[in-house]
C-alpha positions as CSV (number, residue, x, y, z in Angstrom):
1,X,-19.7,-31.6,77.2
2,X,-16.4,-29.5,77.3
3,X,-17.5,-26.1,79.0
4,X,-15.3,-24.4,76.0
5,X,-17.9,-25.4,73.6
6,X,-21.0,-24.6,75.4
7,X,-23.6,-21.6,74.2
8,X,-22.7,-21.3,70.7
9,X,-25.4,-19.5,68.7
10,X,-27.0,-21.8,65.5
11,X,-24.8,-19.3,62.8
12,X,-21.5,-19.9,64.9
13,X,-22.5,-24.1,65.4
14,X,-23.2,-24.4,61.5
15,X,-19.9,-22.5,61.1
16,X,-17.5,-24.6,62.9
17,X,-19.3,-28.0,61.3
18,X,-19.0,-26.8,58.1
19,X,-15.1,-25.9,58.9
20,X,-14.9,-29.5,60.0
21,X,-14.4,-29.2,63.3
22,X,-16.6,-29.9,66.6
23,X,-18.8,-27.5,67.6
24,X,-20.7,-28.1,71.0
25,X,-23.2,-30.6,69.2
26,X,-23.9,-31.9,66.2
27,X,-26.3,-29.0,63.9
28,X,-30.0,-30.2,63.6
29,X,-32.2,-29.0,60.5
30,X,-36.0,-29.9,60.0
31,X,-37.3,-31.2,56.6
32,X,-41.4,-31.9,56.8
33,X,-44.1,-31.6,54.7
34,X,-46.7,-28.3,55.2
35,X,-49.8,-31.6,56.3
36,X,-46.5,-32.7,58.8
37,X,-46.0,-29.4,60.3
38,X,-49.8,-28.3,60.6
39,X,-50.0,-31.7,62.5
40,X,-47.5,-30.9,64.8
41,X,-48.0,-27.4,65.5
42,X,-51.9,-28.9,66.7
43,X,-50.3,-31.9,68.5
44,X,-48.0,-29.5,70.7
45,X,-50.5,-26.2,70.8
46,X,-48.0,-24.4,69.1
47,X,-49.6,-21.2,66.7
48,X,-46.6,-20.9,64.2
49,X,-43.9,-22.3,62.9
50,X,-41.2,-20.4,64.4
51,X,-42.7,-21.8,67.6
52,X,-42.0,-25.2,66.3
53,X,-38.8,-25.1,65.3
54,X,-37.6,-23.4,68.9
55,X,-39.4,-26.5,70.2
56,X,-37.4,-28.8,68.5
57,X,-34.3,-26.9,68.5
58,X,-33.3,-26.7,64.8
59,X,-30.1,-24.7,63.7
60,X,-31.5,-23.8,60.7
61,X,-34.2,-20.9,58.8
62,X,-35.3,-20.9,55.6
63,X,-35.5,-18.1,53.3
64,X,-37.4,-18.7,50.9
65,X,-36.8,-15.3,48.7
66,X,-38.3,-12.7,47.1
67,X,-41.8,-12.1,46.0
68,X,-42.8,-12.4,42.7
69,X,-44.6,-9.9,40.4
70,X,-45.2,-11.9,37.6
71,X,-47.7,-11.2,34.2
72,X,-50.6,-13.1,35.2
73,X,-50.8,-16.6,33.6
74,X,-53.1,-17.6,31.1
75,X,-56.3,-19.6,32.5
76,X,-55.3,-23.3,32.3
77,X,-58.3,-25.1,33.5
78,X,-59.7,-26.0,37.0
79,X,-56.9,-27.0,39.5
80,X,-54.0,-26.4,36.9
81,X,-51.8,-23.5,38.1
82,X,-48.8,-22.5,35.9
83,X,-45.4,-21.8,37.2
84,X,-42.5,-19.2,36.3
85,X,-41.5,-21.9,33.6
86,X,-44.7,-21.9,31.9
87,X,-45.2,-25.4,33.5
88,X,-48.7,-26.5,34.0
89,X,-49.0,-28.5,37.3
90,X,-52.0,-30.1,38.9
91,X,-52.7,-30.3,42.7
92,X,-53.5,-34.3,43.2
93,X,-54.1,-35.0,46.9
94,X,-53.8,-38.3,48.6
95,X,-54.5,-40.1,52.1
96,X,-56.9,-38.7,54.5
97,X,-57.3,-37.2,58.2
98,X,-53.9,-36.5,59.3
99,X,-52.4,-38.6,57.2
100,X,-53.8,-36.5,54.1
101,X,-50.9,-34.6,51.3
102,X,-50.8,-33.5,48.3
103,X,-48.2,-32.8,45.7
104,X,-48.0,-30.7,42.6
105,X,-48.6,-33.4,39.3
106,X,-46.8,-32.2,35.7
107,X,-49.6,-31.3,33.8
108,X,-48.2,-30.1,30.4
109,X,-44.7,-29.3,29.6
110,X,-44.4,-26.6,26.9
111,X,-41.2,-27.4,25.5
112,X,-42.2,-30.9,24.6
113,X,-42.8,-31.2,21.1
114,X,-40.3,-28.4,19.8
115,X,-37.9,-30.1,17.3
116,X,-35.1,-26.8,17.3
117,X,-33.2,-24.4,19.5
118,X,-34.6,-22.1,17.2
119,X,-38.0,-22.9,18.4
120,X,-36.5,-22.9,22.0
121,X,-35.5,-19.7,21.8
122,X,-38.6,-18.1,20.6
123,X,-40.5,-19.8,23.4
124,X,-42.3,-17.0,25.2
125,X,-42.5,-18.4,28.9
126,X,-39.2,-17.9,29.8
127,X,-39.3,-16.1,33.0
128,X,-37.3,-13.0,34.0
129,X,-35.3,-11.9,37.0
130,X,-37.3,-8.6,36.8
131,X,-40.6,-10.3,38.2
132,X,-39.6,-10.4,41.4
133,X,-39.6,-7.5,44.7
134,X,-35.7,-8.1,46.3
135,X,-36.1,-5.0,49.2
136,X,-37.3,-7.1,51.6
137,X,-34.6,-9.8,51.7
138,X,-32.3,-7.8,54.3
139,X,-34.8,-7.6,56.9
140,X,-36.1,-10.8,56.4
141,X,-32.5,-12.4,57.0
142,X,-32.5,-9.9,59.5
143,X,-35.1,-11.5,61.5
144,X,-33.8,-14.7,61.9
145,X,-31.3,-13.8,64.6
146,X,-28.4,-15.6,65.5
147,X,-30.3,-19.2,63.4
148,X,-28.5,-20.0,60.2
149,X,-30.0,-18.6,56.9
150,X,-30.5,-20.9,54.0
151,X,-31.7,-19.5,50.9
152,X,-33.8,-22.3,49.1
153,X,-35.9,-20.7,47.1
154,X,-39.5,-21.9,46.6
155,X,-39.9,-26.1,46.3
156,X,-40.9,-25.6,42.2
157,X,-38.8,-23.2,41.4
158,X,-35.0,-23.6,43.4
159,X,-32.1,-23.1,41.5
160,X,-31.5,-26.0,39.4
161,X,-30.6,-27.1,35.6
162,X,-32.2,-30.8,35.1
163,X,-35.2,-30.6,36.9
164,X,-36.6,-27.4,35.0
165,X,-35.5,-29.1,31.7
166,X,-37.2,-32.2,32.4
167,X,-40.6,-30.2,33.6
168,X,-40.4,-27.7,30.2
169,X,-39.5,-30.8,27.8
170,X,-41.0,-33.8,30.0
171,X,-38.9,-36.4,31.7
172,X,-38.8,-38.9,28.9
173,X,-37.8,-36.3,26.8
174,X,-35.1,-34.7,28.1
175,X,-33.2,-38.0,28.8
176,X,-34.0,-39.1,25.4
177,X,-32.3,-36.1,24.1
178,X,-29.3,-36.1,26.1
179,X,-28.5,-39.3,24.0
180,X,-30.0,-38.1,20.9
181,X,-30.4,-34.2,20.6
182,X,-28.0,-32.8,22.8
183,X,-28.3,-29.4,20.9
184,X,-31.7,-29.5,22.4
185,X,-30.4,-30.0,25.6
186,X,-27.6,-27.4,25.8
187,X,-30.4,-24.4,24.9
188,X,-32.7,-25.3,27.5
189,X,-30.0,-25.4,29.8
190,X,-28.1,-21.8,28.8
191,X,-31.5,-20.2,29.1
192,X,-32.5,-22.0,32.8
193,X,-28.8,-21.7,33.7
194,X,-28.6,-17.6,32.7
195,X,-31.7,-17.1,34.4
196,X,-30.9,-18.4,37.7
197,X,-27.2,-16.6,37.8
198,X,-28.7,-13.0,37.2
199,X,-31.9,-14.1,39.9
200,X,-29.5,-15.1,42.2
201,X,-27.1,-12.5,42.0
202,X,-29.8,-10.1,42.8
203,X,-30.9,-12.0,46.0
204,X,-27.3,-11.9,47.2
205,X,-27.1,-8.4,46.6
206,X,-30.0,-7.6,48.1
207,X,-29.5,-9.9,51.4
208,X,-26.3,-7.7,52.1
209,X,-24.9,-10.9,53.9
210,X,-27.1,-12.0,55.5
211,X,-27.2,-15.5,54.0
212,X,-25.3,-18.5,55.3
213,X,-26.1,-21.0,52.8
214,X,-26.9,-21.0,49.6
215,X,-29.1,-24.3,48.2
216,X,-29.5,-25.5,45.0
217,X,-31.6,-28.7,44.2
218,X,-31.0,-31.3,41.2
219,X,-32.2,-34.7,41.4
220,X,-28.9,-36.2,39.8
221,X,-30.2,-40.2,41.5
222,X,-32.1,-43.0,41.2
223,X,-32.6,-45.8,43.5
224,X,-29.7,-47.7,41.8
225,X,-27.5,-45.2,40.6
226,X,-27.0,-42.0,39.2
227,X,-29.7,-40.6,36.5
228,X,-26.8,-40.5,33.6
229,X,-23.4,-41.4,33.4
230,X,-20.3,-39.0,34.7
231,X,-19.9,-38.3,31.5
232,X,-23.1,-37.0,30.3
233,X,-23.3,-34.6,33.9
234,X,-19.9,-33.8,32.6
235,X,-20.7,-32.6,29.2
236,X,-24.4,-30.6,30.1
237,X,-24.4,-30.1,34.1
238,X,-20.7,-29.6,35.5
239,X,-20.6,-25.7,33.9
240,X,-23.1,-24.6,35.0
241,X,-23.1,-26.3,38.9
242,X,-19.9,-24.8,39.1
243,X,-21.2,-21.3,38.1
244,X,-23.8,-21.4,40.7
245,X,-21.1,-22.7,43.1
246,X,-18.8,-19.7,42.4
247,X,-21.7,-16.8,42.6
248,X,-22.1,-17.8,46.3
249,X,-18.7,-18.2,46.9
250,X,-18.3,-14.9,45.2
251,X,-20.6,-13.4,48.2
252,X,-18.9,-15.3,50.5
253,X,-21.8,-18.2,51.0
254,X,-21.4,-21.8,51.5
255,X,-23.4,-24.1,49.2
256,X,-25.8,-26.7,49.5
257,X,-26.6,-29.1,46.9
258,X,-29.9,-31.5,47.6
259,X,-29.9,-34.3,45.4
260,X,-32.1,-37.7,46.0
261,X,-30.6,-41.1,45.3
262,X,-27.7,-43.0,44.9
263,X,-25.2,-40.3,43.6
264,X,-21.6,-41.6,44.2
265,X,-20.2,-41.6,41.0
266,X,-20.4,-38.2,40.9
267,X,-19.2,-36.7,44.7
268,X,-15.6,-36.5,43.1
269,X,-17.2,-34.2,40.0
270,X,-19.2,-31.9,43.4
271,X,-16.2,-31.7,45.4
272,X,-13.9,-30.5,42.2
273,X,-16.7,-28.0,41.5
274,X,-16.5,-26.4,44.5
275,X,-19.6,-27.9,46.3
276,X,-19.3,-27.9,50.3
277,X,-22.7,-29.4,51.9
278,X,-24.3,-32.6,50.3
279,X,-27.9,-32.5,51.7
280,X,-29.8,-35.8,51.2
281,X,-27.7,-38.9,51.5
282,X,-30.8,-41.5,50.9
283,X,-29.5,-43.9,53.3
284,X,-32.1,-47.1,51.2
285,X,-30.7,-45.9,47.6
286,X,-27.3,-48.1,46.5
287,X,-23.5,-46.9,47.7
288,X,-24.8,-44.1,50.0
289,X,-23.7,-45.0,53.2
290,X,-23.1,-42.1,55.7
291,X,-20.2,-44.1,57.5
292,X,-18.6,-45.1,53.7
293,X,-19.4,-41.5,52.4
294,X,-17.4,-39.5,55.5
295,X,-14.7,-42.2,55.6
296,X,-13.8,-41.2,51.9
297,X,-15.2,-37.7,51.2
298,X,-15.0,-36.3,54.5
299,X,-12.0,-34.5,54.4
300,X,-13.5,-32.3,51.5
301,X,-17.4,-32.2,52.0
302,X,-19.7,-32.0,54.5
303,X,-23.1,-34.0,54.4
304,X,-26.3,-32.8,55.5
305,X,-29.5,-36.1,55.8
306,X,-29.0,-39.6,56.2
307,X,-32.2,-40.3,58.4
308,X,-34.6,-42.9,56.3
309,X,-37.6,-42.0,56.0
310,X,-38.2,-44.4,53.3
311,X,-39.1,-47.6,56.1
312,X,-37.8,-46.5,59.2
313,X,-39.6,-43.1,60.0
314,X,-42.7,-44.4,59.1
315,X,-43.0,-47.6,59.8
316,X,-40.5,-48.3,62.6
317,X,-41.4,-47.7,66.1
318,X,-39.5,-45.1,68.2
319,X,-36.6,-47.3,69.5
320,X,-36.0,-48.0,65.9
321,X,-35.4,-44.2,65.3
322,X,-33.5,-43.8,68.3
323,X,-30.7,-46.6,67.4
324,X,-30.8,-45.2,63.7
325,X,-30.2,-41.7,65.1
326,X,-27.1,-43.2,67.8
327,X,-25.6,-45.2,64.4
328,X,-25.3,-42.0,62.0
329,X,-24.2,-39.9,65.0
330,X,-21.4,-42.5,65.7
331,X,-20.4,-42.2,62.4
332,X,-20.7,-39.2,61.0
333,X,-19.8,-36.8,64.1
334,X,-16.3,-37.3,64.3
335,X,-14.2,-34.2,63.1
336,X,-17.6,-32.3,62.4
337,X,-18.6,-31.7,58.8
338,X,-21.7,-33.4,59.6
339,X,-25.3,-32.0,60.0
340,X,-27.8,-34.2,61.3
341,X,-32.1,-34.4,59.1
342,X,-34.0,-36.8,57.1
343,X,-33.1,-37.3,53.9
344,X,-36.0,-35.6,52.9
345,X,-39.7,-34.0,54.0
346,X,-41.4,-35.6,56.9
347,X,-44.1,-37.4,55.1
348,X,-47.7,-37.4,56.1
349,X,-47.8,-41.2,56.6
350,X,-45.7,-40.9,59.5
351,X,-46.4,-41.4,63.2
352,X,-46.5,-38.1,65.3
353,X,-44.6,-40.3,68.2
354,X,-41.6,-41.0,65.7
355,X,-41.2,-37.2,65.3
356,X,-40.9,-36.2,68.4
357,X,-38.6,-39.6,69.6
358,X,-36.3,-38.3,66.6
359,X,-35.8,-35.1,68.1
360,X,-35.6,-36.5,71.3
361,X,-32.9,-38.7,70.1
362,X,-31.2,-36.2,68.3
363,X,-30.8,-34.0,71.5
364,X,-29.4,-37.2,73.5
365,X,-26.5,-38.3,70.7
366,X,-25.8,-35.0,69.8
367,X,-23.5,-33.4,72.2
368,X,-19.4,-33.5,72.0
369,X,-18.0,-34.7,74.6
């Protein structure tokens, strides 16, 4: 390792990758599920999470935000909870032992059979910036140290603009009416997109710089291919991703975007818009190559993912993950710009023994020389 590189805190490492240059190694972030953590922190005797991630060395804290103060929703039934959206979600659990998860199942979308933006706009659930408690947000970026600071908001809630729409007016229906009531579309979208700009600028304030990055989260891919065509992302997403882009920018942030899938089409539409970090990169999903995806967007974005965890996490054994790890090091450490995670949580289904050979991998590839 070159002596001039050695003992750089997490904030100044992030900093120089995201400048695309080397830093003394390759930045390491830590996606898992809550069941993937809790079976971790038992399997190494750690108590909390911080104690964790100092275990495995990750670059990277999460602040989550502020806390909310909401009216209290109306009763929706036994193990329906409701979120800021009005949303109605159920908790469905699956596996068992330590293999056991759960996720959050749409339960009833209240937007779903409104015909108007009339009728949009009188819908009473839409929440308000004012619910939530900013005065802690300083000190709690505070408390991180020298790590990196991430603002992600909470999983249900992160700043977005098609995933809200799709859990207020359902899935079906939302793409149905970006084809066929795109009126519908655009007033969903100005109120989800004017709530998250005042939200947001209140968290920045209230931070006082002490955020790094600022993520935002749309699922713009499928398996295949993007969700819509450029120009449909063109006509109801580019305004406001670029909005969001230049609020953080504003506060002098670099931004994340997470999207699943295969999302090519559109990197030249990110990269216009401002958009530094690309978290994800789905390695299984169609044209999303790390090696393809530095080679011709490198000099203008840097990606954040790449490890599978569609086959190889769970289902490969730990020499598996350590020649995966070697390959996207080899490609995508060269000039920096490059930060090194799965492409998404941990799941539950996967082996203890292929965590920990991923970190240990990680810490072997991910030195400069």
């Amino acid at each position: 390792m070159n002596p001039s590189k050695d003992l750089l805190t997490s904030r100044i490492r992030v900093a120089r990758a995201l400048a695309h240059q080397e830093p003394d190694r390759v930045p390491v972030d830590f996606w898992a599920t809550g069941e993937v953590k809790r079976v971790l922190k038992r399997h190494l005797g750690f108590e909390t999470e911080e104690e964790l991630l100092n275990y495995l060395d990750v670059d990277f804290r999460v602040l989550s935000g502020p806390v909310c103060h909401r009216p209290p929703a109306p009763e929706a039934g036994e193990g329906i909870s409701t979120d800021i959206w009005g949303v109605q979600r159920k908790t469905v659990t699956f596996g068992n032992g330590d293999h056991q998860g759960s996720y959050q199942e749409l339960a009833r979308s209240p937007l779903e059979a409104m015909e108007s933006v009339e009728a949009i706009d009188r819908y009473t659930g839409w929440p308000s910036p004012d619910w939530w408690d900013y005065n802690s947000l300083a000190e709690d970026c505070r408390r991180v140290g020298d790590k990196c600071v991430v603002f992600v908001g909470d999983r249900m809630d992160r700043t977005a603009q098609l995933k809200p729409a799709m859990y207020l007016r359902g899935v079906e229906q939302i793409m149905l009416d970006m084809a066929l009531n795109p009126e519908i579309v655009d007033g969903i979208v100005e109120h989800i997109t004017e709530y998250y700009l005042e939200y947001n600028r209140r968290v920045f304030e209230a931070a006082r710089g002490g955020i790094d990055i600022f993520m935002m989260g749309d699922d713009f891919g499928t398996q295949t291919g993007p969700m819509m065509s450029v120009e449909m992302w063109e006509r109801f997403f580019e305004k406001g991703f670029r909005q969001y882009i230049a609020l953080a920018h504003s506060y002098g942030m670099k931004v994340m975007h997470h999207t699943c899938g295969s999302v090519r089409p559109l990197i030249p539409k990110f990269i216009d818009a401002g958009l530094d970090i690309l978290q994800s990169l789905q390695p299984r999903a169609a044209n999303m190559d790390l090696g393809e995806l530095k080679k011709e967007f490198g000099a203008d974005l840097c990606f954040h993912g790449s490890m599978d965890i569609q086959e190889t996490m769970p289902r490969g054994v730990p020499d598996d993950i350590r020649a995966e790890v070697c390959q996207r090091m080899r490609v995508g450490k060269p000039g920096g710009g490059f930060i090194i995670c799965t492409a998404h949580n941990i799941q539950p289904d996967t082996p203890v023994e292929n965590i920990l050979a991923l970190f240990d991998a990680y810490k072997e590839y991910a030195a400069y020389e």
